[in-house]
NUTIPA-129816 format. One record per residue (C-alpha): residue in three letters; x, y, z. Coordinates in steps of 0.25 Angstrom, whole numbers, plus 5000, padded with zeros to 4 digits. Layout:
# NUTIPA-129816
ALAXYZ/...
//
This chain:
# NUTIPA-129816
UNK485953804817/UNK486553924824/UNK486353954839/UNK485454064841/UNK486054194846/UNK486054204861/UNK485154304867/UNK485654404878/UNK484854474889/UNK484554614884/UNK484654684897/UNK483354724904/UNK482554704891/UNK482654544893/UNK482654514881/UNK483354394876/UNK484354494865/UNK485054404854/UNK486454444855/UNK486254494839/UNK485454594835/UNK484754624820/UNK484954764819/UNK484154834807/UNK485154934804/UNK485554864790/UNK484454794786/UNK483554914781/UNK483354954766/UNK483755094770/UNK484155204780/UNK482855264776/UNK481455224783/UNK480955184767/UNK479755184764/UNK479155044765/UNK478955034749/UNK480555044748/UNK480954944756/UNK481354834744/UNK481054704747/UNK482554644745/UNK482854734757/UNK481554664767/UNK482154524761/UNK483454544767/UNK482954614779/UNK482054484781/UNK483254394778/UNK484054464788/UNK482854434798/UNK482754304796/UNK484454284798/UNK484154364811/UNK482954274816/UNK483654134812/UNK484954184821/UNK484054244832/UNK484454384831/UNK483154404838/UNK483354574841/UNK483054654828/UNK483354814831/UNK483154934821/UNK483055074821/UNK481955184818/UNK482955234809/UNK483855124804/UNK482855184788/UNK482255054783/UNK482454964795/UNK481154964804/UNK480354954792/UNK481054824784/UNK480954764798/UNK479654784801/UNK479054714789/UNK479854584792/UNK479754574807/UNK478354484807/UNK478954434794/UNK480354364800/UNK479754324812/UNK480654304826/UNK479754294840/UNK481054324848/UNK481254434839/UNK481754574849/UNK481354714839/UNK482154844842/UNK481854984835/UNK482555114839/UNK482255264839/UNK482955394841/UNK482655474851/UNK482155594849/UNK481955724856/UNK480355714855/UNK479755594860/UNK478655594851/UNK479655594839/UNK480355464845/UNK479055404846/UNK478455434831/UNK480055364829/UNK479655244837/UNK478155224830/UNK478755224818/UNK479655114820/UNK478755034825/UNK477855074812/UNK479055034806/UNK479354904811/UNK477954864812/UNK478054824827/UNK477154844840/UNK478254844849/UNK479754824848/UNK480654754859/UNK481754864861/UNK481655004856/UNK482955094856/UNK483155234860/UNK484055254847/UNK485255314847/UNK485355384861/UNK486755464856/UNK486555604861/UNK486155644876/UNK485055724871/UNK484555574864/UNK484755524879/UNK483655634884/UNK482755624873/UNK482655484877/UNK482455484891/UNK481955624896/UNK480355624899/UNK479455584888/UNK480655554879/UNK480955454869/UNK481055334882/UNK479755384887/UNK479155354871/UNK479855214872/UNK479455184885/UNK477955214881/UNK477855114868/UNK478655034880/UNK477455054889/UNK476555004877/UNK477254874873/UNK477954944860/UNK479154934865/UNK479854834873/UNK481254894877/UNK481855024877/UNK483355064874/UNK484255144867/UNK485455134857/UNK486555234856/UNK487855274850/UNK487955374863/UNK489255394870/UNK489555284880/UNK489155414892/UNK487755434885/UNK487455284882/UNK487755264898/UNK486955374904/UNK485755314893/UNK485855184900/UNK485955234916/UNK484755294911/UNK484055154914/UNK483155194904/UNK483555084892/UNK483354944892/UNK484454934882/UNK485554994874/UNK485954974860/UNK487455044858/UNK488755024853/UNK489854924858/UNK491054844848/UNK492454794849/UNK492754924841/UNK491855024849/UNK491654974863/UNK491855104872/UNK490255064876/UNK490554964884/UNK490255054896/UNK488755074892/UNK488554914890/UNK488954904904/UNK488055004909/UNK486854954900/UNK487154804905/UNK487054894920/UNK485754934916/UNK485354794911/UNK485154844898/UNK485054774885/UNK486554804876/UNK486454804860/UNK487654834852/UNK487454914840/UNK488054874826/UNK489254794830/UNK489554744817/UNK489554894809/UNK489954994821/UNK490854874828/UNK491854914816/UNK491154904802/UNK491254744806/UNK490754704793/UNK491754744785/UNK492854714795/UNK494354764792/UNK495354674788/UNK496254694800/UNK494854684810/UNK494454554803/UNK495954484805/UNK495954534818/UNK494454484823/UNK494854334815/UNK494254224817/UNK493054304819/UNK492554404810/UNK492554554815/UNK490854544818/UNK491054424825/UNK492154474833/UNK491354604836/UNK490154534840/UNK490754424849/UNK491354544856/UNK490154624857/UNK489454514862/UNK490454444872/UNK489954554885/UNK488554504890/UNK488254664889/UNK487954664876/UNK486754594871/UNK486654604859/UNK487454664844/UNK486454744833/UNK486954684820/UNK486454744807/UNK486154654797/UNK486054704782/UNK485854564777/UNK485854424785/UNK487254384783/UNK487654504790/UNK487254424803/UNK488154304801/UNK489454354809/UNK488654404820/UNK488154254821/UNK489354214820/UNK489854284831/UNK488554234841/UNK488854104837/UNK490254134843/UNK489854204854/UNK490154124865/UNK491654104860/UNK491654244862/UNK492854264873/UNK493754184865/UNK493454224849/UNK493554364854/UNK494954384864/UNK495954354853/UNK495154454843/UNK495054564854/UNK496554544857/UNK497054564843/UNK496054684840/UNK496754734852/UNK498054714849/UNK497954774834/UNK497154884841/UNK498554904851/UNK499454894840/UNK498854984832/UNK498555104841/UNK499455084851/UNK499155064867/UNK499255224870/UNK498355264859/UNK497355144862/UNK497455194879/UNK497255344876/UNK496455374864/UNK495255414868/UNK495855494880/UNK495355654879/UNK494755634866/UNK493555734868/UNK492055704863/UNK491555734849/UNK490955834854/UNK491955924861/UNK492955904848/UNK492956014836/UNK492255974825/UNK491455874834/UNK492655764829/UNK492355634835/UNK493755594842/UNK493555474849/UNK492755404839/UNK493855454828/UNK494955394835/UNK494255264837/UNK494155234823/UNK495555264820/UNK495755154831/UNK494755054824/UNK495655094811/UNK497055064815/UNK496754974825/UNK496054874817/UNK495454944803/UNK494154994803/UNK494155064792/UNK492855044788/UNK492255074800/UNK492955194804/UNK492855264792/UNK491355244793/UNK491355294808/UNK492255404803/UNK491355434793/UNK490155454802/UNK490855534813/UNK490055694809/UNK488955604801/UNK488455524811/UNK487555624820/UNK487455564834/UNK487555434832/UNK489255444829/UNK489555574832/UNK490755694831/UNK491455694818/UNK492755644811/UNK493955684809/UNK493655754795/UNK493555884802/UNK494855894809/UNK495855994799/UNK494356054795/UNK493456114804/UNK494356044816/UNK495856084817/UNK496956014824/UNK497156104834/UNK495656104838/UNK495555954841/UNK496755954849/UNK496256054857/UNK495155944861/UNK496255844863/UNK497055884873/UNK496755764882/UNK496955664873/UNK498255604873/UNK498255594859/UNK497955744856/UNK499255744844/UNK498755614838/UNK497455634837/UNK497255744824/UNK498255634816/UNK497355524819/UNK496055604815/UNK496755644802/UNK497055484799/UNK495755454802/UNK495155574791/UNK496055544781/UNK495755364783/UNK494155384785/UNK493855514781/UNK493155604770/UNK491755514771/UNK490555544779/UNK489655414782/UNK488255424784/UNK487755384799/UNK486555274796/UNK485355324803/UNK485355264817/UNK486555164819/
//
């Protein structure tokens, strides 16, 4: 019989997290909240058997979303059905600029999941300052939260965010969360500062997605998945994602039960940790060295100006880091896909691509914005390499990542 997976303090909450996370972004029927005469039977079936792998492996935590379509609905049916006593429940909601519009949110997800109460509830997808405000000013969206909190309905209180690292900081000196759900892998891990500053505030650390925004990690390049051997790429990600204490617990989302075995694997591993990942890490490093070279790896991000202040809003750094993830070790699948969204993905991944540039954005006009970076005559080439590998094909943003 396996070991059950370890438990870690959850900050300030107490609660005993398991280091895995069911999240119920993949399990639904549909991106639509469908009616409950559409939900088929085949898809409860698998939503019951992927419970039940959960329970048996002790993936205590379940956590979905207001608007992850189908989600709340499916679960609620099954939750007195596949029973677990230590079972932790999380639900999310947007803020919203009217505090009586994220309540009406909030009774509906409860409606929805059929629950009196749920242990954590998540501000979801504080991105924008004005989503910071709506939250925490008088009789906001907090003061909602803290209300149901005040009557029982809810047990904890936080917020998850794909924010810049400055906006996810001045959310947590706020002292106003309990806990954070954000993003953090070997591949993206310019967070790092924000798990610090959570772990300051004794706050509870949950890492979003490891498996699809850590790198597409489930249909792992050839070069990332000689370069990861022996482990497999999830198992590496998730062993490094779970050697710091900060971080408490990884949101995996399960389509089907087998997509749990991997991260299994890798708690079963967890405390070889040190040693399974050092000689991986070294040779990602080096690929990554030998690819880029040491100057373009010191300096690239130096001087690249926001999304914001660039013509035709196009996203630099985040352009530049997938042709990073490509040449360093291939990410293909996953760059095109962040590629893709970059000018389709609202708030949640935000700026454009490089389609616009020779189009609405000339040459001259983006060097005019890169006159600190020292790689202001490299720079247009790249973004021209980059349209013409992963270009010409939008990708839809799912509804709240």
């Amino acid at each position: 019989m396996a070991a059950p997976i370890p438990t870690r303090r959850f900050g300030r909450t107490g609660l005993a997290m398991p280091v895995l996370s069911l999240g119920g972004m993949r399990f639904q029927q549909s991106w639509s909240d469908l009616p409950a005469a559409e939900i088929t039977a085949a898809s409860q079936a698998n939503l019951r058997a992927v419970l039940e792998r959960a329970v048996a492996a002790g993936m205590h935590h379940i956590e979905t979303a207001r608007h992850y379509g189908s989600s709340e609905r499916q679960l609620g049916w099954l939750l007195a059905e596949v029973h677990d006593p230590r079972r932790i429940l999380q639900t999310k909601i947007p803020p919203q600029a009217e505090a009586g519009a994220f309540e009406r949110e909030l009774a509906t997800s409860f409606e929805r999941l059929g629950v009196e109460r749920v242990d954590l509830l998540a501000i979801h997808g504080i991105n924008l300052p004005e989503h910071l405000e709506h939250t925490l000013r008088p009789g906001g969206c907090l003061a909602v939260a803290r209300r149901w909190q005040a009557q029982g309905r809810v047990g904890h209180i936080g917020f998850s965010t794909h924010a810049s690292l400055a906006l996810i900081q001045e959310a947590i000196a706020s002292d106003a969360f309990d806990y954070v759900n954000l993003h953090w892998y070997y591949i993206r891990q310019h967070n790092w500062p924000a798990i610090e500053a959570a772990a300051a505030h004794d706050m509870g650390v949950f890492v979003i997605s490891p498996t699809d925004k850590g790198g597409h990690l489930h249909t792992p390049s050839a070069r990332l998945q000689q370069l990861c051997a022996p482990l497999h790429p999830i198992v590496f990600n998730d062993l490094f994602c779970l050697r710091p204490p900060q971080v408490h617990t990884l949101s995996l989302g399960a389509a089907q039960p087998g997509d749990l075995h991997l991260h299994l694997q890798a708690v079963a591993r967890l405390n070889q940790a040190e040693g399974l990942l050092e000689p991986i890490l070294q040779r990602l490093e080096r690929t990554r060295l030998q690819a880029l070279g040491q100057d373009w790896l010191a300096s690239w991000a130096e001087g690249l100006p926001d999304w914001q202040d660039t013509p035709g809003e196009i996203n630099l750094p985040v352009l530049l880091w997938l042709h990073n993830l490509l040449e360093a070790w291939d990410l293909e699948s996953f760059a095109r896909a962040r590629y893709g969204l970059l000018g389709n993905g609202g708030h949640w991944f935000p700026g454009a691509n490089a389609d616009r540039l020779d189009q609405e954005v000339s040459e001259a006009q983006l060097r005019d914005v890169l006159a600190a970076s020292p790689w202001a005559e490299q720079i247009p080439a790249i973004l021209r390499q980059l349209r013409e590998r992963l270009g010409g094909r939008d990708v839809r943003r799912l509804m709240a990542e």
